[in-house]
C-alpha positions as CSV (number, residue, x, y, z in Angstrom):
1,X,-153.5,22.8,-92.9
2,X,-154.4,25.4,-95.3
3,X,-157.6,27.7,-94.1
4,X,-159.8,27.8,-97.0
5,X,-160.0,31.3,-98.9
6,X,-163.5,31.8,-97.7
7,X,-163.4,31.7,-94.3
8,X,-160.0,34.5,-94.4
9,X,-161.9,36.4,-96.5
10,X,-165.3,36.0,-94.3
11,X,-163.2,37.9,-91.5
12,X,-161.6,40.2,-93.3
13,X,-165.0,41.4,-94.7
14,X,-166.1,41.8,-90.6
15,X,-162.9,44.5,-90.8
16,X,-164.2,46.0,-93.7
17,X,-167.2,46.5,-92.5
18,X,-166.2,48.1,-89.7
19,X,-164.4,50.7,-91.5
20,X,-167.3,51.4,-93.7
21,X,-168.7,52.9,-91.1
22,X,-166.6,56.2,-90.9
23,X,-168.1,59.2,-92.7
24,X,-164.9,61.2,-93.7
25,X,-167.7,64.1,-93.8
26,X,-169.1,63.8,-90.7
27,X,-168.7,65.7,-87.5
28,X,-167.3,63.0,-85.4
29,X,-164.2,62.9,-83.8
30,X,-162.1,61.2,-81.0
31,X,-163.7,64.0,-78.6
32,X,-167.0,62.8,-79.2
33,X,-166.1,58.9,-79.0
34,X,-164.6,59.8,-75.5
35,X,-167.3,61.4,-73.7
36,X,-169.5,59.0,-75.6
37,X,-167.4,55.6,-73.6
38,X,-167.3,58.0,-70.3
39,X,-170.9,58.5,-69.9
40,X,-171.7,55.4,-70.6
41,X,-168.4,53.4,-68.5
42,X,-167.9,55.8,-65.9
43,X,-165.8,54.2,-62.8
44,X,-164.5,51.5,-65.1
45,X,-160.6,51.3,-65.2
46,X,-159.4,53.3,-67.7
47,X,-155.4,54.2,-67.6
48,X,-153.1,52.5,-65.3
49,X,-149.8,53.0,-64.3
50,X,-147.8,52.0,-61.4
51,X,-150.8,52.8,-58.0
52,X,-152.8,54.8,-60.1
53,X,-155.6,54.2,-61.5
54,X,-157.9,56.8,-63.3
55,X,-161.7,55.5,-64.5
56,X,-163.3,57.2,-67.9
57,X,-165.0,59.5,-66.4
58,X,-162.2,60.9,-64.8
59,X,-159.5,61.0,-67.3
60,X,-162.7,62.6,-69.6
61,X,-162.6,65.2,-66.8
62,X,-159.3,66.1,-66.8
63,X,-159.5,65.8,-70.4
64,X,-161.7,68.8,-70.2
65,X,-159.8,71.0,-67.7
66,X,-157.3,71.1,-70.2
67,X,-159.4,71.7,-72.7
68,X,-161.1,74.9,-70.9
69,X,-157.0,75.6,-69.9
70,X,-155.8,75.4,-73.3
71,X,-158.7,77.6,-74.7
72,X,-158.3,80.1,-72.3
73,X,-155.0,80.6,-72.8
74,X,-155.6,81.2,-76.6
75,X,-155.4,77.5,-78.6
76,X,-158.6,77.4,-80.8
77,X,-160.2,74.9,-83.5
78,X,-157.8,74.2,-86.2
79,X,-154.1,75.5,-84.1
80,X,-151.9,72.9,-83.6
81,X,-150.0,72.5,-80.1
82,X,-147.1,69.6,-79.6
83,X,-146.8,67.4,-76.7
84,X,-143.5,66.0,-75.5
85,X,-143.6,63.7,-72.3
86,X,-142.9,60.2,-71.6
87,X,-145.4,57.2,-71.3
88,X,-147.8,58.4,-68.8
89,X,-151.6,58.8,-67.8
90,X,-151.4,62.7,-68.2
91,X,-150.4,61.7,-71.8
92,X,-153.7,60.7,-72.7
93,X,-155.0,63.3,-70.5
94,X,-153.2,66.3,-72.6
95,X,-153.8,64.6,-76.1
96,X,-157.5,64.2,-75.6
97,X,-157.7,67.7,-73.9
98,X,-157.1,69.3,-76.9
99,X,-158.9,67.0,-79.5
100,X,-161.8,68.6,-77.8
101,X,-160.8,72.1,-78.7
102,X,-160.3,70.9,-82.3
103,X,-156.4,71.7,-81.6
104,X,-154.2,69.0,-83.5
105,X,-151.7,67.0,-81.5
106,X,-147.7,67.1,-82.3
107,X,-146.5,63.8,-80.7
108,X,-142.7,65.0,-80.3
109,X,-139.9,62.0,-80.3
110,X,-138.9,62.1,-76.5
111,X,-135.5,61.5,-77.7
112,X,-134.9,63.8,-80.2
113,X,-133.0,67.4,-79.2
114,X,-131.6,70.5,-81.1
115,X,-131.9,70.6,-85.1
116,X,-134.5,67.5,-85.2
117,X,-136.4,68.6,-82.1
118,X,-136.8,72.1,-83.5
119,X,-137.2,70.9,-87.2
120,X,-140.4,68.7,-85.9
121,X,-142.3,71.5,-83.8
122,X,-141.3,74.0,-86.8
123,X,-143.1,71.7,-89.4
124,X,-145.7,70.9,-87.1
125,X,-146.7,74.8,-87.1
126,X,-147.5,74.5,-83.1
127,X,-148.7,77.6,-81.5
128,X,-147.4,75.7,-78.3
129,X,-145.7,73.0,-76.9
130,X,-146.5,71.1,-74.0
131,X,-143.6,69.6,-72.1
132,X,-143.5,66.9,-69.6
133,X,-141.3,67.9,-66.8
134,X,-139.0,65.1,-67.6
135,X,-138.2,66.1,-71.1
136,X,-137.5,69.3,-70.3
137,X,-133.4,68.4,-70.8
138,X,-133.7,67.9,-74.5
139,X,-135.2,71.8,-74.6
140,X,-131.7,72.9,-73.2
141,X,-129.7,73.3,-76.5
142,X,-129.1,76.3,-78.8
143,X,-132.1,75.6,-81.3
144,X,-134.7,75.5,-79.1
145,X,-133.6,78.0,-76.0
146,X,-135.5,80.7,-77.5
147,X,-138.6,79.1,-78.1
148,X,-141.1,81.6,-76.2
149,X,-144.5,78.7,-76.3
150,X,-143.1,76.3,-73.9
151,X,-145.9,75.4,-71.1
152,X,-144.5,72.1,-68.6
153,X,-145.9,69.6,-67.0
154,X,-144.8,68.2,-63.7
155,X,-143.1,64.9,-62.7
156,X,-142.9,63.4,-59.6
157,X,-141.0,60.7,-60.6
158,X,-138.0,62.8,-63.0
159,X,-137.8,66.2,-61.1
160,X,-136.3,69.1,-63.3
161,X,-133.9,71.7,-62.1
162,X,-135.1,75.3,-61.3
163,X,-132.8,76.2,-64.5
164,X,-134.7,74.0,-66.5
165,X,-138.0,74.6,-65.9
166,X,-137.6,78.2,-66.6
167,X,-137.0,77.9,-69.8
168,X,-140.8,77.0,-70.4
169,X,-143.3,80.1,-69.4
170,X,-145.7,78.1,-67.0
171,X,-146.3,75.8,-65.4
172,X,-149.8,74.6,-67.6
173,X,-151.1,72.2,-64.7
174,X,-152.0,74.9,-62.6
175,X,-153.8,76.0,-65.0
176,X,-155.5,72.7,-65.4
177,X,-155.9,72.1,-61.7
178,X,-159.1,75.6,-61.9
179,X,-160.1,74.7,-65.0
180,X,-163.9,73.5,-65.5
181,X,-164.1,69.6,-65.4
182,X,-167.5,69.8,-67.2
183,X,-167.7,68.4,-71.5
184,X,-166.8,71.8,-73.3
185,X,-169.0,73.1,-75.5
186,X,-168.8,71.3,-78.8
187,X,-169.4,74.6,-80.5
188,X,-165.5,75.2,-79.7
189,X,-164.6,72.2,-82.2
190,X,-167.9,72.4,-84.8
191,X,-166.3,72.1,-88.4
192,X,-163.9,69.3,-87.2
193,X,-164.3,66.4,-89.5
194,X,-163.5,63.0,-89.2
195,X,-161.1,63.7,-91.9
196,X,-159.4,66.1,-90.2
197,X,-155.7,65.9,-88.3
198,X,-156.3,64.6,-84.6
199,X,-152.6,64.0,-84.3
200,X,-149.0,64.1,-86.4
201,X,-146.8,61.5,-85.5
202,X,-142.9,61.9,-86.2
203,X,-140.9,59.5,-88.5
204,X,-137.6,58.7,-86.3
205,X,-135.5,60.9,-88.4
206,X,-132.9,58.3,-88.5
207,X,-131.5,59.0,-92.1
208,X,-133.1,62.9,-92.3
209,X,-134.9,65.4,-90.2
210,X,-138.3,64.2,-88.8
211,X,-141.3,63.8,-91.4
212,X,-144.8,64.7,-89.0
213,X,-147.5,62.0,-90.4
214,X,-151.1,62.8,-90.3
215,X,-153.6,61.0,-88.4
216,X,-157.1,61.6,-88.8
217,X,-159.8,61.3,-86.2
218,X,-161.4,58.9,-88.8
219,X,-158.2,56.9,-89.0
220,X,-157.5,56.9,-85.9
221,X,-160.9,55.5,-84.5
222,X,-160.8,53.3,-87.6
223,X,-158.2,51.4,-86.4
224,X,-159.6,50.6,-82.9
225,X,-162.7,49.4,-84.6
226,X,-161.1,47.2,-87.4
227,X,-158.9,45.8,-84.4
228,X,-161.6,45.1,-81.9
229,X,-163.5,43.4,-84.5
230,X,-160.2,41.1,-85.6
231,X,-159.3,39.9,-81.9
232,X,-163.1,40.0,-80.3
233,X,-161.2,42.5,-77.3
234,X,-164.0,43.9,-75.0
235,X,-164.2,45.5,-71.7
236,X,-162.9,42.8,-69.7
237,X,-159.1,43.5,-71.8
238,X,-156.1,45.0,-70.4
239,X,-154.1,46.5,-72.8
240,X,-149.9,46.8,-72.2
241,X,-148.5,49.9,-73.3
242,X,-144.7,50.7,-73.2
243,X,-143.6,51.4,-76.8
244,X,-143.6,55.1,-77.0
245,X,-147.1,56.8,-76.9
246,X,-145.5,59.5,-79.7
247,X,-145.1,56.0,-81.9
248,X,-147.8,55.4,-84.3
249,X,-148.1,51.4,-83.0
250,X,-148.9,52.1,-79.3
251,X,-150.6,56.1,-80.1
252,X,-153.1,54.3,-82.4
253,X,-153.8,50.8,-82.8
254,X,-153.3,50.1,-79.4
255,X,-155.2,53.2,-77.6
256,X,-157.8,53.0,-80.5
257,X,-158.7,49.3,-79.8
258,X,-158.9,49.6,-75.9
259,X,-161.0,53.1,-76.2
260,X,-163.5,51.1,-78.6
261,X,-163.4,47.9,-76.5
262,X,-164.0,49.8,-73.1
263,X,-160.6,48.1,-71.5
264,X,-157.8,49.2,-69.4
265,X,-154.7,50.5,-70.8
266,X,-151.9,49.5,-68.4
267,X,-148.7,51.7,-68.9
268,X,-144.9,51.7,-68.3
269,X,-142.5,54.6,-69.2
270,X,-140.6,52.4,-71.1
271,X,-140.1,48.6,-72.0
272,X,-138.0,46.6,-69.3
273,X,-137.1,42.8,-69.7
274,X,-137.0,42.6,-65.8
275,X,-140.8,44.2,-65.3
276,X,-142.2,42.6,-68.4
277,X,-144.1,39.7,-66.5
278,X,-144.4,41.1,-63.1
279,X,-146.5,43.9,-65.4
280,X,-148.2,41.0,-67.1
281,X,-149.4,39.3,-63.7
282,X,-149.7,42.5,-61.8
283,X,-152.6,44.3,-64.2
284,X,-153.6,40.6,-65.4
285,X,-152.6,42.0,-69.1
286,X,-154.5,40.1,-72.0
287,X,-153.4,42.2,-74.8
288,X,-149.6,42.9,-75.8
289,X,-148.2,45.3,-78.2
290,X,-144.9,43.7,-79.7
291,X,-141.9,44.1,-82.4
292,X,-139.8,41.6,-82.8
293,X,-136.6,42.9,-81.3
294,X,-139.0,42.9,-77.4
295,X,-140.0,39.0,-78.4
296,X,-136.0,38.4,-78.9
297,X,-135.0,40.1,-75.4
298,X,-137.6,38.1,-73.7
299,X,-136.8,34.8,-74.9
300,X,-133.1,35.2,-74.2
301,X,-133.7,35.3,-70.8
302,X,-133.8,32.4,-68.9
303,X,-136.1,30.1,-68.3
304,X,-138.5,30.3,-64.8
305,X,-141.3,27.9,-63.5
306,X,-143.8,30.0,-64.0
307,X,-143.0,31.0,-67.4
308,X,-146.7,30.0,-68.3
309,X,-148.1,31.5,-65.4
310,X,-150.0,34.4,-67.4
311,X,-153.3,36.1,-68.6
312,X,-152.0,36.6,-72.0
313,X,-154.5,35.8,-74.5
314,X,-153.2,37.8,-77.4
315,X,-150.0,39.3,-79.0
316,X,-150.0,41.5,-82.1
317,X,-147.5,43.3,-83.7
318,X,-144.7,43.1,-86.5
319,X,-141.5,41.5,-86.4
320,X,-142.7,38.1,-85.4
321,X,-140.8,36.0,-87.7
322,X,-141.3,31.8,-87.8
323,X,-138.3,31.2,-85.5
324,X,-139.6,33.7,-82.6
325,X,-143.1,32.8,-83.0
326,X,-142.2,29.0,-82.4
327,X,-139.7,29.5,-79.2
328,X,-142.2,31.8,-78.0
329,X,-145.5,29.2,-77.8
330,X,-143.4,26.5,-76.9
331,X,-142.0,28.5,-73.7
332,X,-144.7,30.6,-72.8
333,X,-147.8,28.8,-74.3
334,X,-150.2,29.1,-76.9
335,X,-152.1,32.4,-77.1
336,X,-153.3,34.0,-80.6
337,X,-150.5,35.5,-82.6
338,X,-152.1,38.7,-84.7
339,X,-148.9,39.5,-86.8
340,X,-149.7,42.2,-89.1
341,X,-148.0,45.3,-91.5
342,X,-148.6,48.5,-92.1
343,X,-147.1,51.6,-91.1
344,X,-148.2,54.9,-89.6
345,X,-148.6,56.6,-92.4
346,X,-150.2,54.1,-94.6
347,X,-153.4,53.3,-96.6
348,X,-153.1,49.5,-96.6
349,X,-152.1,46.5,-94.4
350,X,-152.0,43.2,-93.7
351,X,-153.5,41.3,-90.5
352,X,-152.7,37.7,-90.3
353,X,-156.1,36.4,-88.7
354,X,-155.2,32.7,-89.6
355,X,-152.4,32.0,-87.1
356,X,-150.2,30.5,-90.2
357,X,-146.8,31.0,-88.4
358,X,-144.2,33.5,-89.8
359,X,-146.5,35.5,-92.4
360,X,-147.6,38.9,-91.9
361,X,-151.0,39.0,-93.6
362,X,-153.2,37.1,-96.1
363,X,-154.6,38.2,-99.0
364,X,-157.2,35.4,-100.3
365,X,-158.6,37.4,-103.0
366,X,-156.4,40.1,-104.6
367,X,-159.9,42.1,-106.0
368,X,-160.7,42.6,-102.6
369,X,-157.4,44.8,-101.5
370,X,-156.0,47.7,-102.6
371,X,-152.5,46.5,-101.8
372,X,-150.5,45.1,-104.8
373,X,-146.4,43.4,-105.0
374,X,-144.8,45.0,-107.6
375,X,-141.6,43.6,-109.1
376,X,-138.3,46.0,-108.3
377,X,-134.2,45.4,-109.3
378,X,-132.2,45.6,-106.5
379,X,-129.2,46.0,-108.5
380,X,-130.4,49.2,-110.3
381,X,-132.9,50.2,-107.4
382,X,-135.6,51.1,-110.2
383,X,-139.0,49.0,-111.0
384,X,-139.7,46.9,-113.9
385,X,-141.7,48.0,-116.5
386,X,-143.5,45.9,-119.1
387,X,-143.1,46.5,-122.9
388,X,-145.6,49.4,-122.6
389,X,-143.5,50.8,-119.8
390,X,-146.4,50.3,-116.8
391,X,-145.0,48.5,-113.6
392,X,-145.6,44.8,-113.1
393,X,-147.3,43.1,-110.3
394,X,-145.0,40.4,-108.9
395,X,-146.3,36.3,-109.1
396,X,-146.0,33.7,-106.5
397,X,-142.8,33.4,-105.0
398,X,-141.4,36.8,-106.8
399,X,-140.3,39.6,-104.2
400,X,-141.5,43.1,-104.7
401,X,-142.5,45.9,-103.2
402,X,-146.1,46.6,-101.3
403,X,-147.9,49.3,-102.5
404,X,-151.4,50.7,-101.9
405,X,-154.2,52.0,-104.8
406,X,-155.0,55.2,-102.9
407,X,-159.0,55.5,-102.8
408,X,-159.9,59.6,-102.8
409,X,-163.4,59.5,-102.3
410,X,-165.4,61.9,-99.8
411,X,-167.8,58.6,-98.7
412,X,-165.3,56.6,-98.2
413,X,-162.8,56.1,-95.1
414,X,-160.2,53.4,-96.5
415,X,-157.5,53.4,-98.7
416,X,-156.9,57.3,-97.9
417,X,-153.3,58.2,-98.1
418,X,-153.1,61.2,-95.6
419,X,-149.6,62.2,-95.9
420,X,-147.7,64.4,-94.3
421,X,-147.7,68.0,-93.1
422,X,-145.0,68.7,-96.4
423,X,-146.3,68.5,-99.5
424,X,-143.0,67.5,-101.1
425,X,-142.3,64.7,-98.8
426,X,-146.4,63.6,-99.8
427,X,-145.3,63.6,-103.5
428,X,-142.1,61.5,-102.7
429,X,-144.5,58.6,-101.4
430,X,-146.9,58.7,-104.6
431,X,-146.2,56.4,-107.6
432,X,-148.2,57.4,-110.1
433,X,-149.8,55.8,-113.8
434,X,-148.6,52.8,-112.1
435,X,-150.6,50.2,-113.9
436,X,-153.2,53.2,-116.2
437,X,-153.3,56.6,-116.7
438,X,-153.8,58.9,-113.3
439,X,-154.1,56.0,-111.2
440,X,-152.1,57.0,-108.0
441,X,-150.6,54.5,-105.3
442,X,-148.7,55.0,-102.1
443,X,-145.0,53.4,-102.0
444,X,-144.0,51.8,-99.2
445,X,-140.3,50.9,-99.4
446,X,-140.9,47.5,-98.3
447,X,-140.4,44.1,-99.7
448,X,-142.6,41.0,-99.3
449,X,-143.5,37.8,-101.0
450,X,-147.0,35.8,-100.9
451,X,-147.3,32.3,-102.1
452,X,-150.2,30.0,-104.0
453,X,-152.4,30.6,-100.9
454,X,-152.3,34.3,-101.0
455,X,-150.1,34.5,-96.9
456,X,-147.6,37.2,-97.7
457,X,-144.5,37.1,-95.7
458,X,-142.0,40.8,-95.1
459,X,-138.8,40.6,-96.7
460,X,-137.0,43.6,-96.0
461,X,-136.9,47.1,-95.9
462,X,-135.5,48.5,-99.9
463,X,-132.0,49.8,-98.4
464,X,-131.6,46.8,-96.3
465,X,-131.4,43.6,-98.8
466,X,-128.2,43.6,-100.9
467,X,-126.9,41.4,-103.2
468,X,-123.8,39.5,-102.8
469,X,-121.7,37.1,-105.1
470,X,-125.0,37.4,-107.6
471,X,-126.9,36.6,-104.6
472,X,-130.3,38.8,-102.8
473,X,-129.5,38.4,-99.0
474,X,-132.4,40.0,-97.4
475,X,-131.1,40.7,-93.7
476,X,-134.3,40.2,-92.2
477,X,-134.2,36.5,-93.3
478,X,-130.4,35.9,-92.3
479,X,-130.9,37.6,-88.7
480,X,-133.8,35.6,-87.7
481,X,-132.3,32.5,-89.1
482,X,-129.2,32.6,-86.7
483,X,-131.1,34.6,-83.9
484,X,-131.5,31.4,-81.6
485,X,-127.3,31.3,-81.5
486,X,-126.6,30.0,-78.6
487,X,-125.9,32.8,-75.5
488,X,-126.5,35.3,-78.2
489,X,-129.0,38.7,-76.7
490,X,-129.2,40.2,-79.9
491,X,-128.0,40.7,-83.6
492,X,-127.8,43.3,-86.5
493,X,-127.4,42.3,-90.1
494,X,-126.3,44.6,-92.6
495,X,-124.6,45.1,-96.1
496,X,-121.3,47.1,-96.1
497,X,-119.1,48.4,-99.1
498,X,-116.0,46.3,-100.7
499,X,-113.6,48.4,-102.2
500,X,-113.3,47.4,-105.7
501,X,-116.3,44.7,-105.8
502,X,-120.2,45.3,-106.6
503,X,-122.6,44.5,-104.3
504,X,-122.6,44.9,-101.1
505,X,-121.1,42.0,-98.0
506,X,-122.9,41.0,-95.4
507,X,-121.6,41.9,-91.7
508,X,-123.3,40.9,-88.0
509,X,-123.2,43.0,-85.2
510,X,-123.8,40.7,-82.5
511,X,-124.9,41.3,-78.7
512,X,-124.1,38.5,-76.4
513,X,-125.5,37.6,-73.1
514,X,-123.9,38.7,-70.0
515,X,-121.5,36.2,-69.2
516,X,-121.3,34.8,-72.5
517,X,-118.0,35.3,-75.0
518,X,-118.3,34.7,-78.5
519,X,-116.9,31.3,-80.2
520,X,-116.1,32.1,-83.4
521,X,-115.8,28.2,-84.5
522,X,-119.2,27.6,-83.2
523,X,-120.8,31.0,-84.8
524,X,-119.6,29.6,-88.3
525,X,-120.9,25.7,-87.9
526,X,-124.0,27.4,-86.5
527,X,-124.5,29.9,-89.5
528,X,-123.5,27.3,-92.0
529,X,-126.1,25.4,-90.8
530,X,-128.7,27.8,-91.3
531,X,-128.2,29.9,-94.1
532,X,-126.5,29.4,-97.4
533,X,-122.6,30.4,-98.0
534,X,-123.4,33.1,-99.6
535,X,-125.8,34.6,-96.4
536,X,-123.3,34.1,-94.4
537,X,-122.0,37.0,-92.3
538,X,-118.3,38.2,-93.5
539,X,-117.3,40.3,-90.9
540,X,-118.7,39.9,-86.9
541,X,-119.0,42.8,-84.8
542,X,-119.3,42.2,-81.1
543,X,-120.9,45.7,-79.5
544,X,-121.1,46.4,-76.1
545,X,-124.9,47.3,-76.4
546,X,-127.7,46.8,-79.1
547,X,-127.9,50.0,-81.2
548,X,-131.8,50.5,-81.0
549,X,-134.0,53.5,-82.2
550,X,-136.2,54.8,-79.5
551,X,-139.0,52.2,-81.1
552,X,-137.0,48.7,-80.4
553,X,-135.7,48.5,-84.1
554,X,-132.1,48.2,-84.9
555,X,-130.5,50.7,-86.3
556,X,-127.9,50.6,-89.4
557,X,-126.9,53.5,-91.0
558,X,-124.3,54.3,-88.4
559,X,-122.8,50.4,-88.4
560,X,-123.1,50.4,-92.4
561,X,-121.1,53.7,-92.9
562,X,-118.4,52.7,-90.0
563,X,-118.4,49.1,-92.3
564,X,-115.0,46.9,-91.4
565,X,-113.1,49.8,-90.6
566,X,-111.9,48.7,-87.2
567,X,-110.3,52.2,-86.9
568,X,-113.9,53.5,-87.2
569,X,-114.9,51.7,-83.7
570,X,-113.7,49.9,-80.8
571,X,-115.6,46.8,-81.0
572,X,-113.9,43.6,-80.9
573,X,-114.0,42.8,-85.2
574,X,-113.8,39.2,-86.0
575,X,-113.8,38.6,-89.9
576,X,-114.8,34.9,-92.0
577,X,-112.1,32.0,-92.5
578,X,-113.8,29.9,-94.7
579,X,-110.7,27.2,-94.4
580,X,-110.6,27.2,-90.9
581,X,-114.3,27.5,-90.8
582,X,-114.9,29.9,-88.2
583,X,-114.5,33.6,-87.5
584,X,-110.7,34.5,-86.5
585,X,-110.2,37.9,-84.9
586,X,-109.1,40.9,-87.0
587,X,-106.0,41.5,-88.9
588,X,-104.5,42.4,-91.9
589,X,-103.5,38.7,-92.6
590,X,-106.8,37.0,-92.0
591,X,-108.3,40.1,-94.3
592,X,-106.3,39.5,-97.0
593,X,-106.7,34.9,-96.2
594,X,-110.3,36.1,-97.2
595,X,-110.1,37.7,-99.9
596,X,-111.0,41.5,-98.3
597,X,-108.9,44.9,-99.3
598,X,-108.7,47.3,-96.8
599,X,-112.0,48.7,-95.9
600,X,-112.2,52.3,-97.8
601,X,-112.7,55.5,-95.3
């Protein structure tokens, strides 16, 4: 059943709403919401992890003795200090600490070392850099040796050597441990806006060096408040947290919406398959965080008794496409589904409020949104342009790509594109006289398609759907169709490079179980089944390991470069027999049987 336009739109204005209430202007920031929830929640939960358990007053209190630390050791309204450190309460406790000075927050990638470490705390313009005893490893390399700002953090859990932890100055919780737990004076952050950068967050870096995105205070809270609103949270919530705090997804949406809501924020390092429901039942979570890679691990486990054993109410995230989304409420239950998009750094998203499996967001009434499909060539990667030479906004059933009208206004909190700390990089995300004269809209390299009702459904990232034999394979599509392959833990599809033929081929990387060998006779029936000829994988790639970025999303450019070269990697390389039908291991005869040259270094 279709859900009228109306009543979408009906809860989508509630979100609105909520964001109208931010005055970019006004002297409010994530400080002031803080104490504001501590004085008035006091020895409710807060942050959890493992035995510990800190209320709101308390992590506002040692909020503040870093706050009076930090100032006294020179930071000051406006300066901008990094933090690296895994997920853990002290976290929260350093990043809120210095929001109340007015000091901007550098969330460092945990995983990122030499050249892209030092090319993020260089952009960033720190006049510190706060570093949780753990981390301190990726410090020990050439490019950041000599960095003379360095102030750790201890950690019972990850101990660092005596070597190690000299090459930071001090150790900055003894400082903390003096330090005044009283609320600061808020003359030491006066002049911070709402508008102003509470925090940069770090683009993984993964085909460049690390852009640092800017998060408002504004945005920031907005996003708790549009959230809360969406999913009714409130006080009695417990919020999972174990994507990395220094991603966008668990840094903002998720700590937003539990700070607004009064909840508990229950937090784990890192994500484990094994912990993931003891964590559940342990902290009786009600609110999870997902992508869809997590949803993937999760189902391929096996099936217990108590599988619906669980508080679970709700699950938001991205990545949930219609095949996860039904495996997962038929083995674990019904529980509401908030898939959404958006990114970090962007000024328009999507929310799915309707529960209308597999889409991302609805837009009911296209005057209401700033967010607009606009019709691109993926064979000459360029958009198409109209006999007056303007851009054209796709129809029903077209794919294009999502862009936002950015709204400059100083009364008005939405549609802001914020950018990044380099201007150049800003510009790069900017189309411009898009659809009139000096109209300006961000670009956000992603492809989607909505249909008569308005649900809009992701395609692909641009980069990541090819074309084949005339054909747009969008490898989104093509790896959630054969995800559910029997004894399969993951896959990875990507376009790779045919000597002498356009377009690109498509190619799995597939992950099976443990236990579990790959059948190439049943891999072809299976993908035959489910995707037309021309989706179907060419070449199979059976790694040892998924090839993940540090936020559960599969990485590429490495397996698209390396392409069928089986002297560019060890894994087992199966490639297509169409009149066998099935996948035959690698040679030089079965490459040449279908139709393949030799791949080109």
């Amino acid at each position: 059943m279709v859900i009228p336009r109306e009543v979408t739109q009906a809860k989508l204005d509630l979100r609105s709403a909520a964001a109208a209430r931010f005055k970019p202007k006004a002297e409010y920031t994530i400080a002031d919401r803080l104490e504001e929830k501590s004085a008035a929640l006091q020895s409710r939960p807060f942050l959890m992890a493992g035995d510990v358990v800190l209320s709101y007053a308390e992590v506002n209190a040692r909020a503040n003795q870093v706050a009076h630390a930090a100032a006294a050791l020179g930071l000051k309204r406006g300066d901008v200090c990094a933090l690296a450190m895994e997920n853990r309460p002290e976290f929260f406790v350093i990043w809120f600490g210095l929001n109340k000075l007015g000091v901007t927050a550098a969330l460092l990638n945990t995983h990122n070392r030499g050249r892209p470490l030092r090319h993020a705390i260089d952009e960033s313009g720190a006049k510190a850099v706060i570093v949780g005893e753990e981390c301190l490893p990726v410090f020990d390399s050439p490019e950041t040796r000599d960095l003379d700002m360095l102030w750790w953090w201890p950690d019972a859990e990850f101990p660092a050597t005596p070597a190690l932890r000299a090459l930071a100055v001090m150790d900055f919780s003894v400082r903390c441990a003096v330090a005044s737990r009283a609320n600061p004076d808020r003359a030491w952050r006066q002049g911070v806006l709402s508008e102003h950068p509470a925090i940069l967050v770090f683009t993984s870096g993964t085909t460049g060096l690390p852009k640092a995105a800017i998060c408002s205070h504004m945005r920031w809270m907005m996003a708790g408040d549009v959230s809360q609103v969406a999913m009714d949270t409130g006080a009695n919530d417990v919020f999972y947290c174990f994507l990395p705090l220094y991603h966008g997804a668990a840094a903002t949406s998720l700590a937003s919406t539990a700070l607004w809501s009064g909840g508990a924020i229950a937090i784990r390092r890192r994500f484990s398959v094994r912990e993931f429901w003891n964590d559940v039942r342990r902290y009786r979570v009600t609110f999870c965080q997902y992508v869809g890679e997590i949803i993937r691990y999760l189902l391929n486990q096996p099936p217990r008794p108590d599988d619906r054993q669980h508080t679970l109410r709700i699950m938001t995230g991205t990545g949930m496409g219609a095949e996860l989304w039904t495996r997962w409420t038929e083995r674990f239950g019904e529980c509401a589904i908030v898939e959404g998009w958006g990114a970090t750094e962007s000024n328009a998203n999507l929310v799915n409020l309707d529960n209308r499996i597999g889409a991302c967001g609805r837009v009911p009434f296209w005057e209401k949104t700033n967010l607009r499909l606009i019709r691109y060539d993926l064979e000459t990667s360029e958009y198409a342009r109209d006999a007056a030479g303007q851009l054209v906004l796709c129809q029903p059933g077209e794919i294009g790509e999502a862009i936002g009208l950015i709204i400059d206004h100083p009364e008005v909190a939405g549609g802001r594109f914020e950018g990044y700390t380099s201007k150049d990089q800003t510009e790069k995300k900017i189309l411009r006289n898009v659809f009139q004269q000096g109209d300006a809209w961000w670009r956000s390299g992603d492809l989607m398609r909505y249909d008569e009702d308005g649900y809009v459904w992701f395609v692909d990232r641009i980069g990541d759907t090819f074309r084949w034999k005339s054909e747009n394979v969008s490898t989104t599509e093509v790896a959630e169709a054969l995800g559910a392959f029997p004894g399969m833990a993951s896959i990875n599809i990507y376009g790779v490079r045919v000597t002498g033929r356009d377009g690109r081929c498509g190619m799995a990387a597939i992950l099976m179980q443990p236990g579990r060998t790959f059948d190439g006779q049943a891999f072809y029936a299976f993908a035959a089944w489910q995707v037309p000829r021309y989706a179907m994988p060419q070449f199979v790639r059976l790694s040892e390991q998924a090839d993940l970025t540090t936020t559960f999303k599969l990485r590429k450019v490495d397996l698209q470069r390396q392409g069928y070269d089986p002297g560019a990697f060890a894994d087992p390389l199966y490639v297509i027999d169409e009149a066998e039908r099935r996948y035959v291991p690698y040679s030089e005869a079965a490459l040449a049987k279908a139709g393949f040259p030799p791949c080109a270094p």
